[in-house]
N, CA, C and O atoms as a MOPAC input file, in Angstrom:
PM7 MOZYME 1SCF
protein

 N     25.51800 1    70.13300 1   -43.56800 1
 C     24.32900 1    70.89500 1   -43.89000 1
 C     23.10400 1    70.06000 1   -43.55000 1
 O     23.05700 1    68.88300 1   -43.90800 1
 N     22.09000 1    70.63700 1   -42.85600 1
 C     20.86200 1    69.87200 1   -42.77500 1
 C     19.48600 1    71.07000 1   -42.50600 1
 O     19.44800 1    72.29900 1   -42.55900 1
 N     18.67000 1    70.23600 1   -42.27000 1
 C     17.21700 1    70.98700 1   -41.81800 1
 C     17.12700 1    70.40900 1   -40.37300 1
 O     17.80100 1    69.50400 1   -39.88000 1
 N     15.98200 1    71.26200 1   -39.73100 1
 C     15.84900 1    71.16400 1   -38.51400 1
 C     14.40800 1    71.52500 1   -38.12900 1
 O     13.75100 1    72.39600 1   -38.69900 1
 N     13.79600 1    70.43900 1   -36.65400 1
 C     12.69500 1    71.42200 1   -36.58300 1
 C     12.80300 1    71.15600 1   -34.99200 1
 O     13.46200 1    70.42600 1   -34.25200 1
 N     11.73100 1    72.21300 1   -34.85600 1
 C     12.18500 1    72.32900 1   -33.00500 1
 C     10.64900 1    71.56500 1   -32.55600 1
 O      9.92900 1    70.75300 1   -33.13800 1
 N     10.56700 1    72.23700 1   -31.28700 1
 C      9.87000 1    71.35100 1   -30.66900 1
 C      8.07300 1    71.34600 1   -30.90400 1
 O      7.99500 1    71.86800 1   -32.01500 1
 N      7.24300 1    71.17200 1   -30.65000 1
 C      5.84500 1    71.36200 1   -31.13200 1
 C      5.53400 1    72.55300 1   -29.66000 1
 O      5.86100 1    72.55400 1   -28.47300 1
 N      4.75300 1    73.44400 1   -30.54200 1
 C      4.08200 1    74.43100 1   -29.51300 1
 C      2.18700 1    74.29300 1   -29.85500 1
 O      1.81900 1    73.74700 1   -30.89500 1
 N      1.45000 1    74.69600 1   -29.13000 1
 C      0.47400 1    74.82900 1   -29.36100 1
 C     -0.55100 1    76.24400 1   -29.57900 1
 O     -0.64000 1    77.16200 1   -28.76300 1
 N     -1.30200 1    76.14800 1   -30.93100 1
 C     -1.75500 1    77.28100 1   -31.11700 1
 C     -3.05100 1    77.16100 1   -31.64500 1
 O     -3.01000 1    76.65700 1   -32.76700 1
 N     -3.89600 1    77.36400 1   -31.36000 1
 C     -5.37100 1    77.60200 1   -31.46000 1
 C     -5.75800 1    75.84900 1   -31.65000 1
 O     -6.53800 1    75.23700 1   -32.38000 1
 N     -5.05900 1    75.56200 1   -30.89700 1
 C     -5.78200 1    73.77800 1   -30.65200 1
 C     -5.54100 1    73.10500 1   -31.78600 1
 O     -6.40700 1    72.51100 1   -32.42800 1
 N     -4.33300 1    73.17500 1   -32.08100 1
 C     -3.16000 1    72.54600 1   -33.27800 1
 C     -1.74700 1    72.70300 1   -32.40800 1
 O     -1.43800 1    73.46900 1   -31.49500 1
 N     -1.09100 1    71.73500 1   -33.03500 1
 C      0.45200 1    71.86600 1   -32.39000 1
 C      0.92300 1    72.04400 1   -33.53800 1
 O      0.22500 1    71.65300 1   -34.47400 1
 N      2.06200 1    72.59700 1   -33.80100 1
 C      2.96700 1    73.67900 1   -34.60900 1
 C      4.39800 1    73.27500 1   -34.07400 1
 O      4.66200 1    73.10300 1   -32.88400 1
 N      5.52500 1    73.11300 1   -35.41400 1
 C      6.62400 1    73.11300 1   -35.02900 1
 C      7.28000 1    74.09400 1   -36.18100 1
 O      6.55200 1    74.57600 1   -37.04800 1
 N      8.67900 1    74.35900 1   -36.14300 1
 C      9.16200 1    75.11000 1   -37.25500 1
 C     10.07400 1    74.30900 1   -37.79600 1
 O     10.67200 1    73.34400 1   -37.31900 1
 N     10.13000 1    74.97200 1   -39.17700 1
 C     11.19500 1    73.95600 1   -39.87500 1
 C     12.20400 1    74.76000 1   -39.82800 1
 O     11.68700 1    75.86400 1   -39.65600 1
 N     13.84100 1    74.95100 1   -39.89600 1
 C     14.83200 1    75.97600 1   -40.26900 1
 C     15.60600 1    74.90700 1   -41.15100 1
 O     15.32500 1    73.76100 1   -41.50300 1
 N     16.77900 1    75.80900 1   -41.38400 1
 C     17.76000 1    74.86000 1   -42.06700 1
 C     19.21600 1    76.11100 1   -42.17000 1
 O     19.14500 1    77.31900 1   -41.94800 1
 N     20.32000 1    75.38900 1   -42.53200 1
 C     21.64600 1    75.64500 1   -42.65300 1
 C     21.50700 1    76.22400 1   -43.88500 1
 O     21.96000 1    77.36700 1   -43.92800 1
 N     21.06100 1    75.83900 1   -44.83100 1
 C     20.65200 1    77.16900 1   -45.78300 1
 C     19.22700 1    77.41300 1   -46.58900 1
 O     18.43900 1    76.46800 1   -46.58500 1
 N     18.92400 1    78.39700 1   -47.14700 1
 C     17.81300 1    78.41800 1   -47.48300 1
 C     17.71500 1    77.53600 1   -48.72800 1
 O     16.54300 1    77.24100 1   -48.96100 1
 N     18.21500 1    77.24500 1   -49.22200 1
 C     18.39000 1    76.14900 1   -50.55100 1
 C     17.61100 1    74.60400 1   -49.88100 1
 O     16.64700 1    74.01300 1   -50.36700 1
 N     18.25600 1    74.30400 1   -48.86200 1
 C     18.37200 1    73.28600 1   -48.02400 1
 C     16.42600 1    73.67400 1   -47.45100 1
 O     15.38500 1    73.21700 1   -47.92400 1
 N     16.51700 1    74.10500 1   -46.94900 1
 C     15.03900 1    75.09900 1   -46.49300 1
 C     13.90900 1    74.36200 1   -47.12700 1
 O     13.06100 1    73.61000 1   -46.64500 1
 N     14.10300 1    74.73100 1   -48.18900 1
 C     13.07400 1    74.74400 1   -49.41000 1
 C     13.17500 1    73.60100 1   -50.11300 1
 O     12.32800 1    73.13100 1   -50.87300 1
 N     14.39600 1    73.10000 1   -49.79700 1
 C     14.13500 1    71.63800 1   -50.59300 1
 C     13.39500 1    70.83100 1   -49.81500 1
 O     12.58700 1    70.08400 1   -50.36600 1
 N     13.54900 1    70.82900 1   -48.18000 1
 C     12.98600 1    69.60300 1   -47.43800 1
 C     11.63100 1    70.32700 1   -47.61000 1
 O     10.91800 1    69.49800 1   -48.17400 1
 N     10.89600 1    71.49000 1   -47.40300 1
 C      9.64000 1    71.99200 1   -47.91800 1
 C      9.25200 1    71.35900 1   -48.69400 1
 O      8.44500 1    70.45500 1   -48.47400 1
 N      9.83000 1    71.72400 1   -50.11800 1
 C      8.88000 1    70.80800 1   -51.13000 1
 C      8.97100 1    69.67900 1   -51.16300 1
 O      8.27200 1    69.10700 1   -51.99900 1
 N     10.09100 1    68.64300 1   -50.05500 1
 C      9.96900 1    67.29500 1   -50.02700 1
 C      8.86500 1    66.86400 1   -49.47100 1
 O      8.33200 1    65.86100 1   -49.94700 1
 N      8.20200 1    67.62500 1   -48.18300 1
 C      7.31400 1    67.25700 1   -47.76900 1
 C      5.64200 1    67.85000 1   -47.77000 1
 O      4.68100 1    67.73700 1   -47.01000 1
 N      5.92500 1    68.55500 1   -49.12200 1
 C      4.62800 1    68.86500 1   -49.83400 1
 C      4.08600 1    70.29300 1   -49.54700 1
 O      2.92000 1    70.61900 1   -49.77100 1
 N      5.17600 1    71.23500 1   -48.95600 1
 C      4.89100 1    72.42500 1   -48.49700 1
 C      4.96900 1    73.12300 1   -49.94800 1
 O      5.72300 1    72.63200 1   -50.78800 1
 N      4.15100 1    74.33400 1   -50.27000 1
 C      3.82000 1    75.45400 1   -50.94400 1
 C      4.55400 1    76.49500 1   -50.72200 1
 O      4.47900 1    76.95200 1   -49.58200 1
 N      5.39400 1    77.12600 1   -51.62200 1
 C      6.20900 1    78.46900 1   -51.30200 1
 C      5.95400 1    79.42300 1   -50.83800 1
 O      6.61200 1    80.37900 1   -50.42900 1
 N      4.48900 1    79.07600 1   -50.91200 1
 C      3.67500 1    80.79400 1   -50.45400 1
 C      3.83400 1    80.50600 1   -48.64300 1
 O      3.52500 1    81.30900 1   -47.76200 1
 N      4.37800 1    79.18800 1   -48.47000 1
 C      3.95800 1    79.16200 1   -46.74900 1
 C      5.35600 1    79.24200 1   -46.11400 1
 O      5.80500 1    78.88000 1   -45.02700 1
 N      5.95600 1    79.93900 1   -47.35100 1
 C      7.72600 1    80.48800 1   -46.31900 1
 C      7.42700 1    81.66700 1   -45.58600 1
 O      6.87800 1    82.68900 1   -45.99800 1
 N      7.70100 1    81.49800 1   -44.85900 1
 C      7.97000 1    82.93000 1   -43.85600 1
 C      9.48200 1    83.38000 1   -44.03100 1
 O     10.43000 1    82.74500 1   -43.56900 1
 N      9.59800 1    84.70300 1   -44.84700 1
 C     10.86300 1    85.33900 1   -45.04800 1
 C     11.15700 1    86.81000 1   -43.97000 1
 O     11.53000 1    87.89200 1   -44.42400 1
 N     10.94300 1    86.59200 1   -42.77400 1
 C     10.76500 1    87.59200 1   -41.40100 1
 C     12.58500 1    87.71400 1   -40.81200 1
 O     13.35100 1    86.75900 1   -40.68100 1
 N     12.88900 1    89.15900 1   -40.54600 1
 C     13.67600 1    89.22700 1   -39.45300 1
 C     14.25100 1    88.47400 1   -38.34600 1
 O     15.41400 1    88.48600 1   -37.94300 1
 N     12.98900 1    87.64800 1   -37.81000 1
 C     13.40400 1    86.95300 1   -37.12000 1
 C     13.51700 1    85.82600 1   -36.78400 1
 O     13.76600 1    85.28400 1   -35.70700 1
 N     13.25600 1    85.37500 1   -38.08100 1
 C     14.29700 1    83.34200 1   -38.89000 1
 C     13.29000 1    83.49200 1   -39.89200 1
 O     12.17400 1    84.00400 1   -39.80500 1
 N     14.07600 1    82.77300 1   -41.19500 1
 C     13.51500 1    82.00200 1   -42.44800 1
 C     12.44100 1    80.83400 1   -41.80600 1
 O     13.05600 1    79.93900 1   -41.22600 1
 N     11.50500 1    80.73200 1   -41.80100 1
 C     11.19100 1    79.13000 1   -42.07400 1
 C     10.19900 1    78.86000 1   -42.18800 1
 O      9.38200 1    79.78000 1   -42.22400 1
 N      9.84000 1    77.81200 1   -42.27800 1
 C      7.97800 1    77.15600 1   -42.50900 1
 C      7.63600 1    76.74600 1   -41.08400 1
 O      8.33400 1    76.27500 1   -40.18600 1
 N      6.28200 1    77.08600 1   -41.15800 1
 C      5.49200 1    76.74100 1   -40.00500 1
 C      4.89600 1    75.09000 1   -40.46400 1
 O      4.25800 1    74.99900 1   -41.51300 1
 N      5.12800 1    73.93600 1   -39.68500 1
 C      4.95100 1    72.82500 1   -39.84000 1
 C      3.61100 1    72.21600 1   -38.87400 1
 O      3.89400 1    72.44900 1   -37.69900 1
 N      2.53500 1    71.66200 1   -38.95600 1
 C      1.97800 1    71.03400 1   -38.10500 1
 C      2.27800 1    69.70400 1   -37.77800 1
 O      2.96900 1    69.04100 1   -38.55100 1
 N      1.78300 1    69.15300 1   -36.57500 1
 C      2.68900 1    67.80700 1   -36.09700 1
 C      2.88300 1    66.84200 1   -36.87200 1
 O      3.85800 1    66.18100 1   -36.51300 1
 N      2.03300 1    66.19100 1   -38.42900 1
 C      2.00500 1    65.40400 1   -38.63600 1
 C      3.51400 1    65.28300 1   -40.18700 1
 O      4.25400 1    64.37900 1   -40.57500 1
 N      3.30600 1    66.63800 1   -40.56600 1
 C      4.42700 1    67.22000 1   -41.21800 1
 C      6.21600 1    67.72700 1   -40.66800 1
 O      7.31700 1    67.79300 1   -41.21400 1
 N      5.61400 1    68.01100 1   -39.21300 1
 C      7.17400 1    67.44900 1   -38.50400 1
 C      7.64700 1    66.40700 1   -39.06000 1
 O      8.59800 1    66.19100 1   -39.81100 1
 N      6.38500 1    65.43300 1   -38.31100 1
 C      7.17600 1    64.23300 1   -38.61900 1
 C      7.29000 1    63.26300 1   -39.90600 1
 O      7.37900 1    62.05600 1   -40.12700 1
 N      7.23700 1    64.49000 1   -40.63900 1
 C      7.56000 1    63.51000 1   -41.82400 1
 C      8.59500 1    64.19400 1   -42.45400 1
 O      8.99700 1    63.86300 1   -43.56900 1
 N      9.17900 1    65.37000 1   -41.65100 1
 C     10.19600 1    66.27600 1   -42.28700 1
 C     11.57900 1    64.91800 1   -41.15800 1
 O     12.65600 1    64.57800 1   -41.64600 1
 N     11.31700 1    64.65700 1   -40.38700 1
 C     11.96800 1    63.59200 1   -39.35100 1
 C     12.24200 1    62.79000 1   -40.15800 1
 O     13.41800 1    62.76300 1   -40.52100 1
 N     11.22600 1    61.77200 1   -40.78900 1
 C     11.23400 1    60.88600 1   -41.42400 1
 C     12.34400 1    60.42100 1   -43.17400 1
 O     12.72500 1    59.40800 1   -43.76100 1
 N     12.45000 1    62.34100 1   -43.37600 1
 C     12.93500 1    62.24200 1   -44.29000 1
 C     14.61900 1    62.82900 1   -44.13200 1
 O     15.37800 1    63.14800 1   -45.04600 1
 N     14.88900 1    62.84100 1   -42.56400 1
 C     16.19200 1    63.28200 1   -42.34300 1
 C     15.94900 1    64.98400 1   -41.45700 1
 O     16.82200 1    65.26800 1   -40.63600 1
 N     15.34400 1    65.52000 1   -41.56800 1
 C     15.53400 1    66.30900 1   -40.42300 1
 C     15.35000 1    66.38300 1   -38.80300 1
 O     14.33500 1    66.07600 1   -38.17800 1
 N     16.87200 1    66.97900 1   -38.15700 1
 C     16.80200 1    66.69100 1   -37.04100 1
 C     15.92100 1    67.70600 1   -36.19400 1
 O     15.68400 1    68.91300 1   -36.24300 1
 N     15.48900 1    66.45900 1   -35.26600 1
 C     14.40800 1    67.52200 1   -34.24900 1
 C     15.31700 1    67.68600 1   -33.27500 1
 O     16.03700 1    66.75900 1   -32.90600 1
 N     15.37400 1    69.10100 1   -32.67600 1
 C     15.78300 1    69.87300 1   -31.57000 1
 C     15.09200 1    70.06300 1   -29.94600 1
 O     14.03600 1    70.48700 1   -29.47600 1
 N     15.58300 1    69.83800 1   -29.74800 1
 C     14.77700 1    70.60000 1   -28.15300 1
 C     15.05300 1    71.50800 1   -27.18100 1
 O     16.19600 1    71.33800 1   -26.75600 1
 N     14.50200 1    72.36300 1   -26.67900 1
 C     15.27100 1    73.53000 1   -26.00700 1
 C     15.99000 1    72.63200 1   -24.63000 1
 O     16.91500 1    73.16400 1   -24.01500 1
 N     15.51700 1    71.34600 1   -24.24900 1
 C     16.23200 1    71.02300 1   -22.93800 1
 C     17.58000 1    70.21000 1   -23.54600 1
 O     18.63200 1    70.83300 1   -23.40700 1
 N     17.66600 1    69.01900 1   -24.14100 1
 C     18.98300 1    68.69800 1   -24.37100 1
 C     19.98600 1    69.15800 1   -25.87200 1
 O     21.12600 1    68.71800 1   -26.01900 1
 N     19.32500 1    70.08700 1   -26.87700 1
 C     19.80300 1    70.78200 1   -27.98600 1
 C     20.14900 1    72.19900 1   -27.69300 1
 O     20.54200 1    72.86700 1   -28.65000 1
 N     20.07200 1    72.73700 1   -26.58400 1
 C     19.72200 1    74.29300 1   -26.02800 1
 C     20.76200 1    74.88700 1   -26.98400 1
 O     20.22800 1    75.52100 1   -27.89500 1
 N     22.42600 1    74.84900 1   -27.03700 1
 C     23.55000 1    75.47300 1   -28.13200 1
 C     23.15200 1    75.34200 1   -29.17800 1
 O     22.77400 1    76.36000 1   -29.75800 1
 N     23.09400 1    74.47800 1   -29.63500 1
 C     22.86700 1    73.64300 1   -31.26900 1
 C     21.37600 1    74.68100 1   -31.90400 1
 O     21.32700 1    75.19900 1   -33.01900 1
 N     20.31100 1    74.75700 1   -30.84800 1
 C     19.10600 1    75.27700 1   -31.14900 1
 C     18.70800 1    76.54900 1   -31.32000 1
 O     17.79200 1    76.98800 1   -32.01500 1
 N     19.96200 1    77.44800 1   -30.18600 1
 C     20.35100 1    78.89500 1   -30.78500 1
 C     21.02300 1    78.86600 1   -31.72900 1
 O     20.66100 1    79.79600 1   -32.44900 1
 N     21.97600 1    78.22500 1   -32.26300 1
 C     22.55200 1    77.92500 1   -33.49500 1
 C     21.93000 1    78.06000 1   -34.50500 1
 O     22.29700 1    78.77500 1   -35.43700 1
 N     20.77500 1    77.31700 1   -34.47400 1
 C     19.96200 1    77.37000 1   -35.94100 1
 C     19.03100 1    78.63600 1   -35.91500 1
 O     18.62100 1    79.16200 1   -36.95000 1
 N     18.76900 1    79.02300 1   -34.82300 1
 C     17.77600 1    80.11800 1   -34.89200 1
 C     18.66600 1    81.09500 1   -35.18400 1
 O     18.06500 1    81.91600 1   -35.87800 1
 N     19.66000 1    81.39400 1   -35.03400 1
 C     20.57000 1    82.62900 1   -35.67000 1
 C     21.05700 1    82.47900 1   -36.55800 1
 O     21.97800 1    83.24800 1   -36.83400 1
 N     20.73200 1    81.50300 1   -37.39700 1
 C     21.26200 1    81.02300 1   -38.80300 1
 C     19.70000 1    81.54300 1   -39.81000 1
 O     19.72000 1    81.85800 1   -40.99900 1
 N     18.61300 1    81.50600 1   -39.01800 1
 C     17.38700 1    81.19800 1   -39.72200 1
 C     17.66700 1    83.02900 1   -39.66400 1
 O     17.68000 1    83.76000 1   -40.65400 1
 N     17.84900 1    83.41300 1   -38.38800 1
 C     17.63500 1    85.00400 1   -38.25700 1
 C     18.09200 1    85.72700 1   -39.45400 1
 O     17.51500 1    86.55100 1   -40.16300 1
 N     19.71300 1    85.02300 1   -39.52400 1
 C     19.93300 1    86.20600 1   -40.55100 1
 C     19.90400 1    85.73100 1   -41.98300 1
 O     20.57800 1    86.35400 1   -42.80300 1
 N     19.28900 1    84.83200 1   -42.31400 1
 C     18.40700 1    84.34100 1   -43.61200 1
 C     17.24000 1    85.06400 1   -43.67100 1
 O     16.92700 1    85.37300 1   -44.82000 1
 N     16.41800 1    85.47400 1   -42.71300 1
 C     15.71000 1    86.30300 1   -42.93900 1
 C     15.45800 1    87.67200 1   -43.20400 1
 O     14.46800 1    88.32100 1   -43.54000 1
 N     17.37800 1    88.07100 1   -42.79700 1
 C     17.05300 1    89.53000 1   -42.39100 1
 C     18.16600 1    90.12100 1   -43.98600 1
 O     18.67400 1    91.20000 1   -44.29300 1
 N     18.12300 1    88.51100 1   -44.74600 1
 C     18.83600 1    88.66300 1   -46.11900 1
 C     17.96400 1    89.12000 1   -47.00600 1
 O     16.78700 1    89.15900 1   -46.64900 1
 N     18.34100 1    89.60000 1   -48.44600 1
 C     17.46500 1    90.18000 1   -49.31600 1
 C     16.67900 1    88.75400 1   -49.76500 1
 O     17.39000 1    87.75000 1   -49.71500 1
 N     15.51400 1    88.60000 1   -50.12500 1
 C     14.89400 1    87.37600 1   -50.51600 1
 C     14.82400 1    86.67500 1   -52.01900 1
 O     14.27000 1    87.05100 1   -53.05200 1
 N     15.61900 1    85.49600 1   -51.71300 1
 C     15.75000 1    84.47300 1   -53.30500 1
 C     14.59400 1    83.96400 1   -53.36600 1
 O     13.57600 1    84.13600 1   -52.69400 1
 N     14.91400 1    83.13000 1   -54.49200 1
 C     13.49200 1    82.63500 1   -54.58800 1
 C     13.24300 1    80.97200 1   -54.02400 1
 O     13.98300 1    79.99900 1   -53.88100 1
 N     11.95700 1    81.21400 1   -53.82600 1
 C     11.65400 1    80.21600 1   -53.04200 1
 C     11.46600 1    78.91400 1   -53.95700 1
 O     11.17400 1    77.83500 1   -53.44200 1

């Protein structure tokens, strides 16, 4: 079981990564390990997870989650995104 975050994208002149995880328990724990607020889960259709900015990646890294990349994680990275998918598309626990 672990957390995961993928790669940094850029959005309105911030870079952005996502957090997922193997379960939502797991989810929410590395969240509040790294000082995230429940209100900033995204519980969507199309993956569970927190939106992370770069400096909170890397401290979700720091504390054991693995970073992904679409060039050498490409299996592993659909993996988690269809794990996040249908966490999202579950009835919602609490955060």
């Amino acid at each position: 079981m672990a957390a995961y975050v993928d790669e940094l994208w850029l959005r309105n002149g911030r870079r952005w990564a996502h957090l997922m995880a193997d379960t939502t328990g797991e989810l929410h724990a590395m969240a509040r390990a790294i000082g995230l607020p429940s209100r900033a889960y995204h519980h969507l259709p199309s993956g569970a997870h927190y939106d992370l900015d770069a400096p909170l990646r890397d401290r979700a890294i720091e504390l054991g989650a693995i970073a992904l990349t679409r060039r050498d994680d490409r299996a592993r990275l659909h993996q988690v995104i269809a794990t996040a998918r249908a966490q999202g598309r579950a009835p919602r626990g609490p955060a």
